[in-house]
TORNUZA-243126 format. One record per residue (C-alpha): residue in three letters; x negated, y, z. Coordinates in nm, 2 decimals, decimal comma, m for minus. Example, Ala and Ser with C-alpha at 12.3 -4.5 7.8 and 13.67 -1.06 7.14 Angstrom:
(node 'ALA' (m1,23 m0,45 0,78))
(node 'SER' (m1,37 m0,11 0,71))
This chain:
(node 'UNK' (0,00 0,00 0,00))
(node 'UNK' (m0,14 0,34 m0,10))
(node 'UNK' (m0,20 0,57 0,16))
(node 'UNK' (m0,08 0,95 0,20))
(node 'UNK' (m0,37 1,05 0,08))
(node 'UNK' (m0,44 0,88 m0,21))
(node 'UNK' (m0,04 0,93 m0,34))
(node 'UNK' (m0,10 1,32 m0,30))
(node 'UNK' (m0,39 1,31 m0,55))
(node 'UNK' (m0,27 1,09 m0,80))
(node 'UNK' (0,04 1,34 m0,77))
(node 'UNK' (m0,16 1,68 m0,81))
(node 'UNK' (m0,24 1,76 m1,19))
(node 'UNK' (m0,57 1,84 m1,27))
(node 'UNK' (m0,63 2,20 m1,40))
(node 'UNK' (m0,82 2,20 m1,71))
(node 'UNK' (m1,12 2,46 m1,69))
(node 'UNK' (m1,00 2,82 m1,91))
(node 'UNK' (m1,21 2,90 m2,21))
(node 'UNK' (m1,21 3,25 m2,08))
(node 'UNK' (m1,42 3,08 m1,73))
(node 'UNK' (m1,78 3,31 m1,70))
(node 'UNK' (m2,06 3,19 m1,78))
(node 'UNK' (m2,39 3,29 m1,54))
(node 'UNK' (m2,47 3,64 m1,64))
(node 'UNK' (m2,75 3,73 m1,93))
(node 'UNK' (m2,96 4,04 m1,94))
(node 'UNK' (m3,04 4,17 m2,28))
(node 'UNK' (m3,38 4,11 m2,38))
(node 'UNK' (m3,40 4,46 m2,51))
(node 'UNK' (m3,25 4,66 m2,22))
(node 'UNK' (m3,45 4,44 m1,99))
(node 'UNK' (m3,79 4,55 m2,19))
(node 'UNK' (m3,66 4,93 m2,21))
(node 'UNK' (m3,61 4,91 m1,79))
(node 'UNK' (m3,97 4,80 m1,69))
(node 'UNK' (m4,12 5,03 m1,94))
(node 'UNK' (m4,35 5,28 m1,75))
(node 'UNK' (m4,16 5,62 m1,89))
(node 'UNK' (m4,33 5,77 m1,55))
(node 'UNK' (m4,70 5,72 m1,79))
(node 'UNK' (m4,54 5,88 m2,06))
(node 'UNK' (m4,42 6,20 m1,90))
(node 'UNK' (m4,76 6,21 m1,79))
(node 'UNK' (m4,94 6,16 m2,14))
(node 'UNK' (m4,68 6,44 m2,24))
(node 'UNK' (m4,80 6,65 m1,96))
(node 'UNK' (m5,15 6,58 m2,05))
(node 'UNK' (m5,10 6,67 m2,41))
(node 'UNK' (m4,94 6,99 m2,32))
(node 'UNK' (m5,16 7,12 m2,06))
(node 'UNK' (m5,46 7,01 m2,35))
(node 'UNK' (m5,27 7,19 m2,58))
(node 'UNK' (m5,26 7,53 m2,35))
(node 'UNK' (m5,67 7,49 m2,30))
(node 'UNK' (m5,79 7,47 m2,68))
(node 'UNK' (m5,52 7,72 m2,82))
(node 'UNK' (m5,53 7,96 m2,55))
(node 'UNK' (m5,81 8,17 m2,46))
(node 'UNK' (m5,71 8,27 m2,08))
(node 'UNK' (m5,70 7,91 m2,03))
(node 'UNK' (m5,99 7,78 m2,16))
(node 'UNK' (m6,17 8,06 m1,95))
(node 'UNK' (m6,02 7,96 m1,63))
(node 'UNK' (m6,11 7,59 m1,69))
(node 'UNK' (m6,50 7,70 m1,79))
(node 'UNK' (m6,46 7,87 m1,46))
(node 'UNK' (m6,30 7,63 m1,24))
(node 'UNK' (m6,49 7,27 m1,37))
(node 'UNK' (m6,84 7,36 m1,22))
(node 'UNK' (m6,63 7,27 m0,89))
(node 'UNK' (m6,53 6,95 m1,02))
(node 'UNK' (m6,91 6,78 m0,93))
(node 'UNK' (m6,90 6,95 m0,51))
(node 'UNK' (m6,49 6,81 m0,51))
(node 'UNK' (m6,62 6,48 m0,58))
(node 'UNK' (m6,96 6,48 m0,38))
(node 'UNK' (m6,72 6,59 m0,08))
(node 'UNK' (m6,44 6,30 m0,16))
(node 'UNK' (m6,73 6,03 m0,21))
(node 'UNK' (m6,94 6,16 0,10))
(node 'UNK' (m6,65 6,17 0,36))
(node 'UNK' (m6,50 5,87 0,24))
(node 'UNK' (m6,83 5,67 0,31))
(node 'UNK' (m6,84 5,80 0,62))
(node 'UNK' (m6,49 5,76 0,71))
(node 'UNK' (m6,49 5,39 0,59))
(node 'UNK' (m6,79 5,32 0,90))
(node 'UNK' (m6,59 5,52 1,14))
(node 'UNK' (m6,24 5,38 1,04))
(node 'UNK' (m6,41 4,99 1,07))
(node 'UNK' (m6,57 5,06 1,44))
(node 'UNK' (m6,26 5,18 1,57))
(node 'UNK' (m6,03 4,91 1,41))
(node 'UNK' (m6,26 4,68 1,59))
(node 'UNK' (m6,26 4,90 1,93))
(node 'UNK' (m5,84 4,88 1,85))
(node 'UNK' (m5,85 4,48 1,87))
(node 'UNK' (m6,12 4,45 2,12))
(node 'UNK' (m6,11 4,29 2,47))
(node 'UNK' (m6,35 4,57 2,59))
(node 'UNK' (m6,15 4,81 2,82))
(node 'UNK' (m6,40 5,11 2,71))
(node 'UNK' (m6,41 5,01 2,38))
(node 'UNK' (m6,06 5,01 2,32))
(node 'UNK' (m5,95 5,28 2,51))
(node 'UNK' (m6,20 5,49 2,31))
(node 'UNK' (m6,09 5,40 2,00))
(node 'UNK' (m5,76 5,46 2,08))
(node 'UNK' (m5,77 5,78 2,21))
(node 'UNK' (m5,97 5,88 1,89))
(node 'UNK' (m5,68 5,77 1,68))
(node 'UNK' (m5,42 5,98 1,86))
(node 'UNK' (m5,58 6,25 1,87))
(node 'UNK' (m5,67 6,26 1,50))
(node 'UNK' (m5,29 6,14 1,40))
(node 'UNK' (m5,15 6,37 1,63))
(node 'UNK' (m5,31 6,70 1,49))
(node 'UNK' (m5,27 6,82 1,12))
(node 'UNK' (m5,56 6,76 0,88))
(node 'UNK' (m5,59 7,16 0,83))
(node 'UNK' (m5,62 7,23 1,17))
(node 'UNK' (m5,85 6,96 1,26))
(node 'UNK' (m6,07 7,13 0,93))
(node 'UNK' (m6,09 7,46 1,12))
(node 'UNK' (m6,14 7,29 1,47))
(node 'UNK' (m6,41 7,05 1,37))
(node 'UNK' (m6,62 7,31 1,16))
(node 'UNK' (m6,61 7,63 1,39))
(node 'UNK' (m6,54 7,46 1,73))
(node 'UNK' (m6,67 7,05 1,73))
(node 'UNK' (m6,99 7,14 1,51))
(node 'UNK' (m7,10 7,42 1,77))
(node 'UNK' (m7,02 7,23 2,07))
(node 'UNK' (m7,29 6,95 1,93))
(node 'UNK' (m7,56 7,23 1,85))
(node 'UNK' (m7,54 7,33 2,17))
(node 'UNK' (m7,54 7,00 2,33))
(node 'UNK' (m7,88 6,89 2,14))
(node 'UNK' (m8,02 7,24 2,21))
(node 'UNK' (m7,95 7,14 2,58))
(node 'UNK' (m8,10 6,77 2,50))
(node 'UNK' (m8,41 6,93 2,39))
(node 'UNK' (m8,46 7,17 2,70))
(node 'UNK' (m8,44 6,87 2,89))
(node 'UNK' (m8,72 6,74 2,68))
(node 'UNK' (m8,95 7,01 2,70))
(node 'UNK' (m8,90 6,97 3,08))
(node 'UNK' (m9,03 6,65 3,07))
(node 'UNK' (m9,32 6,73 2,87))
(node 'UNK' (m9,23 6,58 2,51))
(node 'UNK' (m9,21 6,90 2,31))
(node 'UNK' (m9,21 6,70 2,01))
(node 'UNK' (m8,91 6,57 2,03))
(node 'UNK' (m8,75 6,90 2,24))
(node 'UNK' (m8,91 7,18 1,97))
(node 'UNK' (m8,69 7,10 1,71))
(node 'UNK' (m8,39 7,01 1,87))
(node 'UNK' (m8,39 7,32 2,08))
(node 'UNK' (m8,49 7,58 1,79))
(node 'UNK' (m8,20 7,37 1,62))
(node 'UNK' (m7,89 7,63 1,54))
(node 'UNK' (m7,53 7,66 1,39))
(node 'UNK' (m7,69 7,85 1,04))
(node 'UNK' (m7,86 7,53 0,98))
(node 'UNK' (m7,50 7,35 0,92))
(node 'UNK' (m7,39 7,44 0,64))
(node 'UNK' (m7,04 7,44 0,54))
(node 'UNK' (m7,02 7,20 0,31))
(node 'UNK' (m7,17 6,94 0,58))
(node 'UNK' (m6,89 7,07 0,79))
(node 'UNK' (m6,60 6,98 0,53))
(node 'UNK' (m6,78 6,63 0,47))
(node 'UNK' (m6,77 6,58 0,84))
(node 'UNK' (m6,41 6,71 0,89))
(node 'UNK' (m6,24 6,49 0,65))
(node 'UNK' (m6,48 6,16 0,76))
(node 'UNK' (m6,38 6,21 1,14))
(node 'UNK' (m5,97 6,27 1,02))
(node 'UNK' (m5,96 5,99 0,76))
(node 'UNK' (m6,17 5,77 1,01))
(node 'UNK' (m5,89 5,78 1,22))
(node 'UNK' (m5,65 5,64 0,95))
(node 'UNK' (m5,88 5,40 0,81))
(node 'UNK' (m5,91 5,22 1,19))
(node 'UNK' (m5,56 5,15 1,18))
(node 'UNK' (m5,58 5,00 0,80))
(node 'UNK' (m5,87 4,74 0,93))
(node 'UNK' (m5,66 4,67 1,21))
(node 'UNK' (m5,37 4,56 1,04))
(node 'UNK' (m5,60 4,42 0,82))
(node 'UNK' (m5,78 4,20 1,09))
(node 'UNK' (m5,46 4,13 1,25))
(node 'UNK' (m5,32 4,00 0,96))
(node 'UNK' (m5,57 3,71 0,97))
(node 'UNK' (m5,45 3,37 1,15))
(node 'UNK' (m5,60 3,34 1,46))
(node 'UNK' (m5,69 2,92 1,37))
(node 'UNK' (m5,97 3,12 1,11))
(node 'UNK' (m6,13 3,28 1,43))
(node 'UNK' (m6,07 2,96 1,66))
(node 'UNK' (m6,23 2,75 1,34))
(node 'UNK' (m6,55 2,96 1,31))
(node 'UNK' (m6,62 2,94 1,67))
(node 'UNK' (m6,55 2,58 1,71))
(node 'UNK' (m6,83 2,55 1,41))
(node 'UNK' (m7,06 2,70 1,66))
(node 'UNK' (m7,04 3,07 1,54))
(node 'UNK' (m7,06 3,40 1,81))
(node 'UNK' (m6,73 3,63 1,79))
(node 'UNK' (m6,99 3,85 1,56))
(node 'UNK' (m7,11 3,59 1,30))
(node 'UNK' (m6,71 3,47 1,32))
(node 'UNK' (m6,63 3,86 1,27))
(node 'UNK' (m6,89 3,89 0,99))
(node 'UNK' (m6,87 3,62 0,81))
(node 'UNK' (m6,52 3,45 0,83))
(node 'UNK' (m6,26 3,74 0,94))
(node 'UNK' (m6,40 4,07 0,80))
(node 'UNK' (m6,45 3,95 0,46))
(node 'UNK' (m6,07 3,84 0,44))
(node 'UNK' (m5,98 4,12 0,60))
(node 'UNK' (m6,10 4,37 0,37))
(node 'UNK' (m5,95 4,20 0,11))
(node 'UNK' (m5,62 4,19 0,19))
(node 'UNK' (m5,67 4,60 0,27))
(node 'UNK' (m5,83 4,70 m0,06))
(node 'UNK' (m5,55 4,84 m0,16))
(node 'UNK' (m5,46 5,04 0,06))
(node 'UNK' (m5,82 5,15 0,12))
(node 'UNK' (m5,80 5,23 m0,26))
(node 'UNK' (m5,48 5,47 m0,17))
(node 'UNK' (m5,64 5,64 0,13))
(node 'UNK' (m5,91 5,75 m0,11))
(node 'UNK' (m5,70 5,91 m0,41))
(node 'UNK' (m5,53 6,09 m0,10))
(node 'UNK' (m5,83 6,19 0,07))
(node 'UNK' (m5,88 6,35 m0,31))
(node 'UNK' (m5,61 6,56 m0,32))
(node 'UNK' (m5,67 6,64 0,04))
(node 'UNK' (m6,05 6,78 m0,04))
(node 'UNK' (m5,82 7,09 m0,17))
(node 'UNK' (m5,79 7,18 0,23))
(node 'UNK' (m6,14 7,26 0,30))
(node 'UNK' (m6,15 7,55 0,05))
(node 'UNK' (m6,04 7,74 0,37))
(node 'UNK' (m6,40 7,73 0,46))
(node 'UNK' (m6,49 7,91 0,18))
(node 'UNK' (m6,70 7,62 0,01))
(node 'UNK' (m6,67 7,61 m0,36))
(node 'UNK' (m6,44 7,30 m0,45))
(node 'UNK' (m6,24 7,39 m0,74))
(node 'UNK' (m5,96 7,52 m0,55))
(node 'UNK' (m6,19 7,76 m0,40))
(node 'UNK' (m6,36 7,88 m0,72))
(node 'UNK' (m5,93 7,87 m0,89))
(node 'UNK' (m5,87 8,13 m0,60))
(node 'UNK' (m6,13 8,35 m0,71))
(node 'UNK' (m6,02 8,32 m1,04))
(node 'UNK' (m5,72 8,43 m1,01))
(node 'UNK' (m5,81 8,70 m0,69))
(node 'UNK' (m6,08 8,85 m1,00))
(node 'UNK' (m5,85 8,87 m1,26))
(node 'UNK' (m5,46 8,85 m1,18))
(node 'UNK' (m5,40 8,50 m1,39))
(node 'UNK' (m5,24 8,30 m1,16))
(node 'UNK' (m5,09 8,09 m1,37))
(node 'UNK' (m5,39 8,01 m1,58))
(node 'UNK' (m5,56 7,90 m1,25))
(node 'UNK' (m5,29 7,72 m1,07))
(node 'UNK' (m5,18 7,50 m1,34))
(node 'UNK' (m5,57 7,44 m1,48))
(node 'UNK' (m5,62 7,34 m1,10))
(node 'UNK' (m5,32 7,18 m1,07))
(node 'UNK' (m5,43 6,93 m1,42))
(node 'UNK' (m5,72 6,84 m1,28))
(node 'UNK' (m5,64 6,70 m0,96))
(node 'UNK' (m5,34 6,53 m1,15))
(node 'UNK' (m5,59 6,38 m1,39))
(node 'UNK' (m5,85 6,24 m1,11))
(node 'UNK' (m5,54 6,11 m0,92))
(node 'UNK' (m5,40 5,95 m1,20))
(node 'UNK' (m5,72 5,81 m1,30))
(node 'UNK' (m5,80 5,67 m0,98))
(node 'UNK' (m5,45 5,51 m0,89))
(node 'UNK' (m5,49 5,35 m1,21))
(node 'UNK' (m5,80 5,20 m1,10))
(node 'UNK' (m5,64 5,08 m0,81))
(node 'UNK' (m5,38 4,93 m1,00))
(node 'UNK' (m5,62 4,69 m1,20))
(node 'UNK' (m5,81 4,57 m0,89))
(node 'UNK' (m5,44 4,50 m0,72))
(node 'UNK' (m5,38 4,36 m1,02))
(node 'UNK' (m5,72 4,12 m1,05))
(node 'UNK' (m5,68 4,06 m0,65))
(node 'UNK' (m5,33 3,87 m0,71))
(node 'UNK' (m5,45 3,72 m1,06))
(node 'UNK' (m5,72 3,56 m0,86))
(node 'UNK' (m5,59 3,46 m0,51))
């Protein structure tokens, strides 16, 4: 005897399947190619045709550029200089950030704060006219304390050591190394941290110290997985060179200010400034690009 069940099935009609039922969804090939297309590259190709087109039909702008590029090689000394720098400071305070060291990390910390918690411009003005003095005058008290105890050569020059022989430019370098430091340390910290803690635990159990395990297993990983980022920080510590025209060093946005100051052509000088730290940007983020690029090609 059939059950419930089984006589309510055989009593239900099938419903055929409607020739109007959707099928899964298909992207045209054509709008698909049209939406990844990088339009952003051609505005800028446009914008670099344009700008070119100002500088070798007009003659105000081809002055301002003559004028402004001899500031181009002292932009990228600066940029190239205090990144260097930067990158040693950024990687002993990510390391003081992760360490077990109470001084160590404390220090490093309070470095970062301070450095985040301050804007770049006036940090700039604080570092060159305030922090730059305060260190003459603490070697010039180092060396007294030399000459005291008899080595005057060692006390002589630190003592006849003053703020004239700093030069401004060294003061921008430093400026921008001590505030991008800051950033950097939290970039290898994430970086460090982003490493499983079984690659530390294998490198000592192969008989490694915490510094060859550091050295040779984490760091190299590390960096790595931050190049990118590392890459970013620098095409912004580019643009951010601009800032230290305030101390009257001759970066091009400097030497565009007394373009414009001598001869009233502000827009000449802007937008010829303005093309060239688009062009180094764009340049550089495109380098960055490619070695994202090759990193994910090859892991």
């Amino acid at each position: 005897m059939a059950s419930e069940a089984d006589r309510s099935s055989r009593d239900t009609p099938s419903i055929p399947l409607s020739s109007t039922t959707q099928l899964p969804f298909r992207r045209d090939p054509l709008a698909d190619r049209l939406s990844r297309f990088p339009w952003w590259f051609v505005a800028l190709i446009l914008i670099a045709v344009w700008a070119a087109y100002l500088i070798f039909t007009r003659a105000n702008f081809r002055d301002a550029l003559l004028f402004i590029i001899p500031g181009l090689r002292f932009t990228i000394i600066t940029a190239v200089s205090a990144y260097a720098i930067a990158i040693v400071l950024g990687l002993v305070a990510g390391l003081g950030r992760i360490s077990r060291s109470v001084i160590f990390n404390n220090l490093s910390t309070l470095y970062v704060e301070i450095i985040r918690g301050i804007p770049i411009l006036v940090l700039i003005f604080y570092i060159a006219y305030v922090g730059v003095p305060m260190v003459v005058n603490g070697l010039n008290g180092l060396g007294e304390f030399f000459n005291q105890q008899g080595l005057t050569f060692l006390g002589g020059p630190l003592t006849s050591f003053n703020n004239q022989n700093v030069s401004m430019n060294l003061r921008a370098v430093v400026a921008l190394a001590v505030t991008y430091g800051a950033f950097l340390a939290e970039i290898f910290r994430a970086g460090i941290q982003s490493i499983g803690r079984g690659q530390m635990e294998a490198a000592r159990s192969l008989g490694m110290s915490y510094g060859q395990a550091m050295r040779y297993v984490i760091l190299p990983q590390a960096i790595r997985n931050v190049l990118p980022a590392l890459g970013n920080d620098f095409v912004a510590m580019v643009k951010d060179s601009s800032l230290v025209s305030v101390l009257a060093v001759r970066d091009i946005t400097q030497i565009a200010r007394l373009y414009a100051g001598r001869t009233f052509r502000f827009r000449e000088s802007y937008t010829t400034l303005a093309v060239l730290y688009l062009t180094m940007t764009v340049l550089l983020s495109i380098v960055v690009r490619l070695i994202e690029r090759r990193m994910r090609t090859d892991g």
